[in-house]
MMTF fields as JSON, N, C-alpha, C and O atoms, coordinates in Angstrom:
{
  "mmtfVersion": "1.0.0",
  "mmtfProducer": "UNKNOWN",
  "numBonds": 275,
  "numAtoms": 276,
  "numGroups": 69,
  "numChains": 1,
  "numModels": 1,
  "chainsPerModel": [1],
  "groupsPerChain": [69],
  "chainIdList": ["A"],
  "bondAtomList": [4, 2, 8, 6, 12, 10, 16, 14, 20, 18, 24, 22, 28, 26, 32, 30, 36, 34, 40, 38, 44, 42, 48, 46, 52, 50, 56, 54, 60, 58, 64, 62, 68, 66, 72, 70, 76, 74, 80, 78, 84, 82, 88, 86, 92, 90, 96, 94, 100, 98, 104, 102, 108, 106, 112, 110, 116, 114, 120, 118, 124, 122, 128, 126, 132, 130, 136, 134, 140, 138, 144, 142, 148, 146, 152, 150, 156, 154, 160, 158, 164, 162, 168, 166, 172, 170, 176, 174, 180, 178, 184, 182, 188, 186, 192, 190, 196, 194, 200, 198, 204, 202, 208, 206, 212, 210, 216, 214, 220, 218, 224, 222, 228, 226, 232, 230, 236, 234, 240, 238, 244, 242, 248, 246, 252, 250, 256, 254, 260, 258, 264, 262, 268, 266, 272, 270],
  "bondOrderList": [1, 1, 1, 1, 1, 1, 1, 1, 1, 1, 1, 1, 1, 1, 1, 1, 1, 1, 1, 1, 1, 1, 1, 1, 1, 1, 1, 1, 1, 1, 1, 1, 1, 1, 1, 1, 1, 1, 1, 1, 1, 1, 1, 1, 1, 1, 1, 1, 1, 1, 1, 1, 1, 1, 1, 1, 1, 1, 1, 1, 1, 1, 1, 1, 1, 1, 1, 1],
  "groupList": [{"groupName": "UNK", "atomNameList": ["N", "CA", "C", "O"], "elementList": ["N", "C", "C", "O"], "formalChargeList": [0, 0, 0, 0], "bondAtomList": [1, 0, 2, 1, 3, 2], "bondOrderList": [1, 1, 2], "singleLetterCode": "X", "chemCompType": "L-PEPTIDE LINKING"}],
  "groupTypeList": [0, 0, 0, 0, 0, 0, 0, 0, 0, 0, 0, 0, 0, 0, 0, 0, 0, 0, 0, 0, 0, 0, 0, 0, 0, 0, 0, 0, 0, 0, 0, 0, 0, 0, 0, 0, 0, 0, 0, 0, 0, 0, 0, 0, 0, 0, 0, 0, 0, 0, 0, 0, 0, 0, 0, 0, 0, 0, 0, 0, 0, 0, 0, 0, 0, 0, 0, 0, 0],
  "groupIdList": [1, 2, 3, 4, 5, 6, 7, 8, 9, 10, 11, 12, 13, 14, 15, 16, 17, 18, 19, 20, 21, 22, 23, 24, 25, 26, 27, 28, 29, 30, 31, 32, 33, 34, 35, 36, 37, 38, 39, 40, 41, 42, 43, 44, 45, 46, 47, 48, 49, 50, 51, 52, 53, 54, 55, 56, 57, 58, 59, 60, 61, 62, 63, 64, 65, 66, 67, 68, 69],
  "secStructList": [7, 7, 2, 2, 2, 2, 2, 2, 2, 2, 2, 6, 1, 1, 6, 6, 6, 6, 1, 7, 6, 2, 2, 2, 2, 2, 2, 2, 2, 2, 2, 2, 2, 2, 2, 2, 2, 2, 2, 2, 2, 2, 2, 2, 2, 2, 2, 2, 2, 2, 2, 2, 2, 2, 2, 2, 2, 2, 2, 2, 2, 2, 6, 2, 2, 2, 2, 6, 7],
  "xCoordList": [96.786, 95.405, 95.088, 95.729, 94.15, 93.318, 93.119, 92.868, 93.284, 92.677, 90.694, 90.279, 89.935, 88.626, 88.546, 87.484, 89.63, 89.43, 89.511, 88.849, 90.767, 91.344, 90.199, 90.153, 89.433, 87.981, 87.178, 87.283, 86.451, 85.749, 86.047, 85.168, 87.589, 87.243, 87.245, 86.805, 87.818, 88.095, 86.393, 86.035, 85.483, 84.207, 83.599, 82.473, 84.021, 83.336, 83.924, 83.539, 84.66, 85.551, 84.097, 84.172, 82.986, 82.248, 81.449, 81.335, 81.016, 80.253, 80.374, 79.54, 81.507, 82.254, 81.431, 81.269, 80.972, 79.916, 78.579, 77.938, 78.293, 77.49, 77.938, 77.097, 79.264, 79.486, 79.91, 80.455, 79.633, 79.899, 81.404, 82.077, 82.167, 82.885, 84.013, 85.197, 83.572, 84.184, 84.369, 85.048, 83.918, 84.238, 85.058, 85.481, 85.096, 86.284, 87.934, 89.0, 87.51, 88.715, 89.362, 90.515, 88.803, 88.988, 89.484, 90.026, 89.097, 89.906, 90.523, 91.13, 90.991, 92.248, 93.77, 94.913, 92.711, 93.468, 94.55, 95.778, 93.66, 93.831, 95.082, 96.065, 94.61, 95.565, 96.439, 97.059, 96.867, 98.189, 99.0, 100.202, 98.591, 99.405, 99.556, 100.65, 98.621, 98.832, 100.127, 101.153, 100.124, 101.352, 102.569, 103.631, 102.516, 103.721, 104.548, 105.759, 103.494, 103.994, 104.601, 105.631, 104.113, 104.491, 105.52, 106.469, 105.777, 107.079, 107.937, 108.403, 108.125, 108.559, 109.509, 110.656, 108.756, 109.004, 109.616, 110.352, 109.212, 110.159, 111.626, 112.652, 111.391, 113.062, 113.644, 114.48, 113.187, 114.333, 114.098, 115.231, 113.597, 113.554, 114.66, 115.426, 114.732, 115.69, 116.814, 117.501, 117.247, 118.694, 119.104, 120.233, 117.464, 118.49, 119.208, 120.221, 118.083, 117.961, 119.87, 120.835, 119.967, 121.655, 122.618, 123.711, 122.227, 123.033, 123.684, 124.818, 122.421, 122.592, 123.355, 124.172, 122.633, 123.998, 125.498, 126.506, 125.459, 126.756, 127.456, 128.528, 126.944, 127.656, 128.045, 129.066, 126.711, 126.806, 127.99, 128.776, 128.102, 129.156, 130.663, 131.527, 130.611, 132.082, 132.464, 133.609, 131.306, 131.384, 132.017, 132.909, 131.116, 131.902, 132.369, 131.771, 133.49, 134.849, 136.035, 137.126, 135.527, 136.525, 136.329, 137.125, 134.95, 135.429, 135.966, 136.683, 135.707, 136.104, 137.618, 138.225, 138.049, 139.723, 140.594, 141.815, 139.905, 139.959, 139.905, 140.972, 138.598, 138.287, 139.902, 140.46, 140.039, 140.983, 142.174, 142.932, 142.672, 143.676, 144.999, 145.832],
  "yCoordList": [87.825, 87.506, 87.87, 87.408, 88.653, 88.581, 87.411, 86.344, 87.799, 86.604, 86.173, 85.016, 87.286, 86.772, 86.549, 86.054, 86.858, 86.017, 84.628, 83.808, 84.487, 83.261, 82.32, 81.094, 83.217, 82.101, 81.923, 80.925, 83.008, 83.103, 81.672, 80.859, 81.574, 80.141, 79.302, 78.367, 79.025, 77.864, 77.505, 76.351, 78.422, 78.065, 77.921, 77.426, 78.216, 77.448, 76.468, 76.301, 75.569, 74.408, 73.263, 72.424, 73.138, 72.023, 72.708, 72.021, 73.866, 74.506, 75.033, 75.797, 74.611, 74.772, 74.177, 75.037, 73.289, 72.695, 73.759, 73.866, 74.51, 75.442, 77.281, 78.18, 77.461, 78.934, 78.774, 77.743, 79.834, 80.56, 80.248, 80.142, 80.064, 80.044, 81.23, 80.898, 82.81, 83.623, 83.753, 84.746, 82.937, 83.207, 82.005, 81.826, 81.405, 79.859, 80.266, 79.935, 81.451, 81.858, 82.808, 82.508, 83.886, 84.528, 84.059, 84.814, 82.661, 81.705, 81.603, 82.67, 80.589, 80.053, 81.135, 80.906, 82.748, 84.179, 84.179, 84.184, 84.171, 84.33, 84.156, 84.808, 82.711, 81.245, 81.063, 80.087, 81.305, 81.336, 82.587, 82.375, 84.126, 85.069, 84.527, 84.049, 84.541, 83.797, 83.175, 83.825, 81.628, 80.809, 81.221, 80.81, 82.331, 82.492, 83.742, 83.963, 84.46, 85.54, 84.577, 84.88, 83.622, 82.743, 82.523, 83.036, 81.514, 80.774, 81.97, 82.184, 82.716, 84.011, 84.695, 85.12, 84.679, 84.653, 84.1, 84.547, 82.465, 81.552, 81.685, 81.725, 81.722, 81.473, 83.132, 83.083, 83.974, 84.92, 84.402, 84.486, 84.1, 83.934, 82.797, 82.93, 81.463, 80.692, 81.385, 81.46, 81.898, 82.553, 83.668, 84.055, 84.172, 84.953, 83.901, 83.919, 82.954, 82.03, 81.501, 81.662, 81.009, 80.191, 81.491, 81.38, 82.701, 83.749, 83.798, 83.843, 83.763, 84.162, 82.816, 82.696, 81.706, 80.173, 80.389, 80.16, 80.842, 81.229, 82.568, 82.402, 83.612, 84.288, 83.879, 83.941, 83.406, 82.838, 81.754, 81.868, 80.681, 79.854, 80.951, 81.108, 81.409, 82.508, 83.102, 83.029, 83.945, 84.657, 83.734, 84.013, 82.41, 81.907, 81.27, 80.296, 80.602, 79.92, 80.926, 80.549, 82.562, 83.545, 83.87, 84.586, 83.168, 83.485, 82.744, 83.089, 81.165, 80.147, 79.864, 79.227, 80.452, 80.479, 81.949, 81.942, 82.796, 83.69, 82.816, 82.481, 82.371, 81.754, 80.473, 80.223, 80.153, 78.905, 79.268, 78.393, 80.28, 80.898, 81.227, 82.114],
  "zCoordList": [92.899, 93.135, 94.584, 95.528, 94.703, 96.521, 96.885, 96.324, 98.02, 99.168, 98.541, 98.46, 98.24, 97.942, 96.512, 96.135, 95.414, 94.479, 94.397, 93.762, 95.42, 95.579, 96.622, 96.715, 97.253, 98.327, 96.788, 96.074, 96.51, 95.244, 94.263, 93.976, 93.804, 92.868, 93.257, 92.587, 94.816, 95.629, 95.816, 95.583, 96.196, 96.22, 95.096, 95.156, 94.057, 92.429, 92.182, 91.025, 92.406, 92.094, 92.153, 91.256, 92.945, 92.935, 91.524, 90.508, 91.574, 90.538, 89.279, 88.792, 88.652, 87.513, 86.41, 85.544, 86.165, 84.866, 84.715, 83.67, 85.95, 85.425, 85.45, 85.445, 85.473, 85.146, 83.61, 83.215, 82.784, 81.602, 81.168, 82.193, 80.032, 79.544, 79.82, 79.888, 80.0, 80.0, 81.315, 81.578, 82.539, 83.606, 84.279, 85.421, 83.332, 83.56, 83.12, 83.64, 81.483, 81.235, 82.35, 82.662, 82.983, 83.541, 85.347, 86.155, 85.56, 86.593, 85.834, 85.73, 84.742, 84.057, 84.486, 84.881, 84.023, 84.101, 85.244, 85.157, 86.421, 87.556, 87.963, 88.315, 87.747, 88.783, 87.774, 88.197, 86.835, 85.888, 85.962, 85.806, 86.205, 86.958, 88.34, 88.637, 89.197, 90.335, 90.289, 90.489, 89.968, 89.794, 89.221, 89.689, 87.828, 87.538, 88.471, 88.459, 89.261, 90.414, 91.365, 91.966, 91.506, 93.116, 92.752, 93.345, 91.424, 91.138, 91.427, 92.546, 90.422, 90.54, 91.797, 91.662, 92.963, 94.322, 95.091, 95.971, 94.663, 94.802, 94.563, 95.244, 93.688, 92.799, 93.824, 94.727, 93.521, 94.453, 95.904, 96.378, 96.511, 97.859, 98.149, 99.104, 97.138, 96.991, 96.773, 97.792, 95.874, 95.691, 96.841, 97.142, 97.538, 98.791, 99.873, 100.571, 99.611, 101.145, 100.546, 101.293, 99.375, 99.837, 99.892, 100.448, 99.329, 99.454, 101.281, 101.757, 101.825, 103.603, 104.218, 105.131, 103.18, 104.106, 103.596, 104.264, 102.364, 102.056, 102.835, 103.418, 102.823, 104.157, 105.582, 106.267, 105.743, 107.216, 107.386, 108.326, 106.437, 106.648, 106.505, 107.367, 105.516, 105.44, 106.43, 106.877, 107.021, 108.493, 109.757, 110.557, 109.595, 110.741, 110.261, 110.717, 109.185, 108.929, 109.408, 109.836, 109.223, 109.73, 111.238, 111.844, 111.964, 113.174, 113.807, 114.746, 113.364, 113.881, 113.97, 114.831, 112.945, 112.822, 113.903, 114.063, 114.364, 115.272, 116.524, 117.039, 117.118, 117.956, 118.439, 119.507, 117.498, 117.276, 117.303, 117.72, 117.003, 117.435, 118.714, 118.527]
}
C-alpha cells in the first residue's frame, strides 16, 4: 500500500457510514495485503535478526577462547 492510500483511509475512518460499499471493500482490499505483506516481513526480518545473534555469539565464543588463551 502507498503512503497516500494509507493517509487516504486513515482520513475516511470518521467518514465511513457515508462511502459506498465498493469502496469499503476495496479498504478491506488494501489493509489485508497491507497486513499480510507486513507480517510477511516480519517473520523474515525475525529469522534474520536471531540468525546474526546466533553468529555473533559463535564469532565471539571463538574469539573469546583465543583472547583467553
Amino acid at each position: 500500500m502507498t503512503k497516500l492510500e494509507f493517509e487516504t483511509i486513515s482520513s475516511q475512518l470518521s467518514n465511513l457510514k457515508n462511502l459506498p460499499n465498493n469502496v469499503l471493500v476495496g479498504y478491506m482490499d488494501l489493509l489485508t495485503n497491507d497486513f499480510e505483506e507486513t507480517k510477511q516481513k516480519l517473520l523474515e526480518f525475525t529469522y534474520h535478526l536471531d540468525s546474526v545473534e546466533e553468529y555473533y555469539n559463535t564469532i565471539m565464543k571463538e574469539y573469546e577462547k583465543r583472547v583467553n588463551e
